[in-house]
C-alpha positions as CSV (number, residue, x, y, z in Angstrom):
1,X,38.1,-7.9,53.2
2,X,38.4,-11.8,51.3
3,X,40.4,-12.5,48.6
4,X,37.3,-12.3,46.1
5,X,36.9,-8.6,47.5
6,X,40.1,-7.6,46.5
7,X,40.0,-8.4,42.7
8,X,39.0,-6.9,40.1
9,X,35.0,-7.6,38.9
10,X,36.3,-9.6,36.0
11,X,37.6,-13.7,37.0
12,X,39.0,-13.6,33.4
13,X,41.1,-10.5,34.3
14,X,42.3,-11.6,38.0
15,X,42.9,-14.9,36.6
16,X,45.0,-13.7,34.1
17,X,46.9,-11.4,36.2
18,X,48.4,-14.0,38.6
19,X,50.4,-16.6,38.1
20,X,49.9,-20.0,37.0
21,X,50.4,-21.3,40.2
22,X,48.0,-19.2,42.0
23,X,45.1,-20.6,39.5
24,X,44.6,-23.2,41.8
25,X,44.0,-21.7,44.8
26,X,41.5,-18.9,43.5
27,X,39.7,-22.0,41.9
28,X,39.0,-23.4,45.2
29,X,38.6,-19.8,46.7
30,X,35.9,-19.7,44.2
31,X,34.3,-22.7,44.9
32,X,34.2,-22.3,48.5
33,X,31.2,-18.9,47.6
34,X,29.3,-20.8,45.7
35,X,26.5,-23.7,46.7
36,X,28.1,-26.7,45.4
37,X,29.8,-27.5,49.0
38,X,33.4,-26.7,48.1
39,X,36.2,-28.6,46.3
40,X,34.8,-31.8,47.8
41,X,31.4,-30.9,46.8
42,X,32.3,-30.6,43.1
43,X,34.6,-33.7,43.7
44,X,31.9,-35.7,45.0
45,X,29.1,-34.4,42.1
46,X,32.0,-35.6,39.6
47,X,32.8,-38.9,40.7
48,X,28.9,-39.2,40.5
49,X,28.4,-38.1,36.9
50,X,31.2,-41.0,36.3
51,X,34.7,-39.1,36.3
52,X,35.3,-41.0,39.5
53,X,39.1,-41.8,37.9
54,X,39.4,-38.5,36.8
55,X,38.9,-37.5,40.6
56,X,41.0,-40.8,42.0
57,X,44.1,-39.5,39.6
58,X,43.6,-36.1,41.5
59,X,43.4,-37.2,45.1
60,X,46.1,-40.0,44.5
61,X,50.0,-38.7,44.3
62,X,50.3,-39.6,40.6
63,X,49.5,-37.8,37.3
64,X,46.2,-36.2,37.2
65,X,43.8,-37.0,34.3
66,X,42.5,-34.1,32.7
67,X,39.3,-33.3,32.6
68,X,37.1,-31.1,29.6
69,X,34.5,-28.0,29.9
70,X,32.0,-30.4,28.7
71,X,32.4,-32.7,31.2
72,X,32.6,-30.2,33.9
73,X,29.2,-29.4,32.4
74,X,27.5,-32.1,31.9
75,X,28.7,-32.8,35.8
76,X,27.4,-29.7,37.6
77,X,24.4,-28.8,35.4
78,X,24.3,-25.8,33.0
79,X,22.2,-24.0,35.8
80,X,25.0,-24.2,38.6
81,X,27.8,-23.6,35.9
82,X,25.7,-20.4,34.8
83,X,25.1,-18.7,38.9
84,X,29.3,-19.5,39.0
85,X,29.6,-17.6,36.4
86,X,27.3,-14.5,37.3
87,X,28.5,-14.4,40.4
88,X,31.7,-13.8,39.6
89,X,30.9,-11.7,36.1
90,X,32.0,-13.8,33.6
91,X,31.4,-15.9,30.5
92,X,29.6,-19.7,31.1
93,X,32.4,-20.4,28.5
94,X,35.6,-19.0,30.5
95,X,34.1,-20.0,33.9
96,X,34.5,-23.3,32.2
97,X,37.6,-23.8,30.3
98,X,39.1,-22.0,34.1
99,X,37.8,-25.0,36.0
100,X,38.9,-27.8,33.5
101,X,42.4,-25.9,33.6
102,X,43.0,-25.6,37.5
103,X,40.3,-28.1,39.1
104,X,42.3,-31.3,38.5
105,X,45.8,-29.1,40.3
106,X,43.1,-27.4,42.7
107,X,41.8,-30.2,44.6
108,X,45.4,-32.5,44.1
109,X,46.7,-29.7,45.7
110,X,43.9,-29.5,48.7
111,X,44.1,-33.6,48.8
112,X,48.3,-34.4,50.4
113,X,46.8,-37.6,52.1
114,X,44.3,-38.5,49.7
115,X,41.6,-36.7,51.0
116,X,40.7,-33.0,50.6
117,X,41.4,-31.0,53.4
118,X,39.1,-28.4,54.8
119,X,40.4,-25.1,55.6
């Protein structure tokens, strides 16, 4: 049984029952069942809709930029944004403000050497 199996139904509602610190790592949990090829997938799609320093403040060992829902739209596509947010049975809107919230600690986090690391 993953991770994703073991939570409630709601994102909102597992998200909100963990800590802080844990937001990360269920961000790139997430990421990991969906289409979009990961943390480095949604890294790379980014940098491509032109938050490449957004992305570089992440991956580097400084202060990471923050990033909006907007942006994280406008970068994926409403269509990708919208089977995230199906899939795990929540609001476009939430799936949204969750990734601008934990993305930037999610992938610093999966990127010690400046590179994401696959698990």
């Amino acid at each position: 049984m993953g991770l994703w199996d073991q939570l409630s139904p709601s994102l909102k509602a597992a998200l909100g029952s963990v800590a802080a610190a844990e937001g990360p790592a269920l961000i790139s949990a997430l990421l990991a069942k969906t289409n979009l090829g990961g943390l480095q997938g949604v890294a790379n799609q980014l940098q491509q809709a032109g938050l490449g320093d957004q992305v570089k403040s992440w991956l580097s060992n400084g202060p990471n930029m923050k990033i909006t829902p907007d942006q994280i739209r406008a970068a994926l596509g409403n269509e990708q944004v919208r089977q995230i947010a199906q899939q795990y049975g929540v609001p476009v809107d939430e799936v949204l403000k969750l990734l601008a919230d934990h993305l930037p600690a999610a992938v610093d986090q999966a990127s010690p050497n400046g590179k994401i690391q696959h698990s």
